[in-house]
C-alpha positions as a Markdown table, in Angstrom:
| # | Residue | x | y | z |
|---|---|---|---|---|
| 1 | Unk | 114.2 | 169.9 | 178.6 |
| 2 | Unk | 113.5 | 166.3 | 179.2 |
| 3 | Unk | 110.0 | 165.0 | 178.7 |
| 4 | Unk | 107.7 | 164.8 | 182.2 |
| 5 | Unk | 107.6 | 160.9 | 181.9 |
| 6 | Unk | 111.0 | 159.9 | 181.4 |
| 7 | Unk | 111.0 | 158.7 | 177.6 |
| 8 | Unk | 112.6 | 160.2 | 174.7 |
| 9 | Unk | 111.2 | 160.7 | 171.6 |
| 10 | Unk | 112.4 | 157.9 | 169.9 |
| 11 | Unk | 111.2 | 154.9 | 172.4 |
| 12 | Unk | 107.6 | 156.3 | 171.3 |
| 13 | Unk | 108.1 | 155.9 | 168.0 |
| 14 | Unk | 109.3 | 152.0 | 168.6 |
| 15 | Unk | 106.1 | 150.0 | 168.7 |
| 16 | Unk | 108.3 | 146.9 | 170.1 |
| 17 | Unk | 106.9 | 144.3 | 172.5 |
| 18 | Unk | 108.4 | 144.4 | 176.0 |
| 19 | Unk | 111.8 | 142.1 | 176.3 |
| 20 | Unk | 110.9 | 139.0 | 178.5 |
| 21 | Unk | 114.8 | 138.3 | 178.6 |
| 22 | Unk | 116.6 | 135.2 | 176.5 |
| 23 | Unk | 116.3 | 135.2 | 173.3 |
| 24 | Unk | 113.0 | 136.8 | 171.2 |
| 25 | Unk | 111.6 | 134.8 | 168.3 |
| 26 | Unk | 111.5 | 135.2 | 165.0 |
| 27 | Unk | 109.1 | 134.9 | 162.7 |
| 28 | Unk | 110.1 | 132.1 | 159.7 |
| 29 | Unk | 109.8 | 133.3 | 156.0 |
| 30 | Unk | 109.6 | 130.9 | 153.4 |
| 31 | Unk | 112.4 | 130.4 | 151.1 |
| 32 | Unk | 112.1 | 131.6 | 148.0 |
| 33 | Unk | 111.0 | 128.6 | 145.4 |
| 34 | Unk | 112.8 | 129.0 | 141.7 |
| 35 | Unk | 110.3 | 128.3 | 138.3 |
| 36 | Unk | 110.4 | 125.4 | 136.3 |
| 37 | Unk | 112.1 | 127.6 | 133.9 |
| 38 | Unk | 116.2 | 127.9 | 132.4 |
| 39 | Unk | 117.9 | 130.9 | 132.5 |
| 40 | Unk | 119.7 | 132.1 | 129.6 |
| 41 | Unk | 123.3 | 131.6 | 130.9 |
| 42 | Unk | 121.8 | 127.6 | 131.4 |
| 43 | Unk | 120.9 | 127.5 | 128.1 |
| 44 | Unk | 124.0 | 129.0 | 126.8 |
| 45 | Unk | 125.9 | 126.9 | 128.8 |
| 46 | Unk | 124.2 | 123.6 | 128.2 |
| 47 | Unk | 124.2 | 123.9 | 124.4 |
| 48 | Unk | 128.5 | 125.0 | 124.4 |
| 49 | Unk | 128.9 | 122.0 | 126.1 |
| 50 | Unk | 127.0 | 120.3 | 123.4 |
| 51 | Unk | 128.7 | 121.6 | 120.6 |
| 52 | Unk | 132.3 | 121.1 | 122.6 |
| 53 | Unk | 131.2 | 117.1 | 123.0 |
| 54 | Unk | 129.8 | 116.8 | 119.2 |
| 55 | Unk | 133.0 | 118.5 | 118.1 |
| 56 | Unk | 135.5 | 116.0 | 119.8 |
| 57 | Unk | 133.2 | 112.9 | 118.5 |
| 58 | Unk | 133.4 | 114.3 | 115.0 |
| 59 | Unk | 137.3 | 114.5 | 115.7 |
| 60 | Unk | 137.3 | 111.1 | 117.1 |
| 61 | Unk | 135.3 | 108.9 | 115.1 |
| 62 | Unk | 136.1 | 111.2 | 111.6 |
| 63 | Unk | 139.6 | 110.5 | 110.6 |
């Protein structure tokens, strides 16, 4: 049996303001800022490439 007033069970539970038609705005978050701090896979990565450029000097300037 539907409800005296016309609205369903669900639309009561929405606490949603009334559409004024076009588009509805919405609210900005801000973005996420990062720490000062490396991750390990920086580190990890930053010190191969270290090793890899130290290893080709040696070659290089060694014979």
């Amino acid at each position: 049996m539907p409800d005296p007033q016309g609205k369903t069970a669900v639309a009561e539970d929405r606490k949603e303001p009334p559409f004024d038609g076009g588009s509805q705005p919405v609210p900005h978050q801000k973005e996420p800022v990062p720490g000062p701090g490396r991750s390990a896979a920086q580190v990890v990565t930053l010190v191969l490439c270290l090793l890899v450029v130290a290893a080709i000097a040696v070659y290089i300037f060694g014979r």
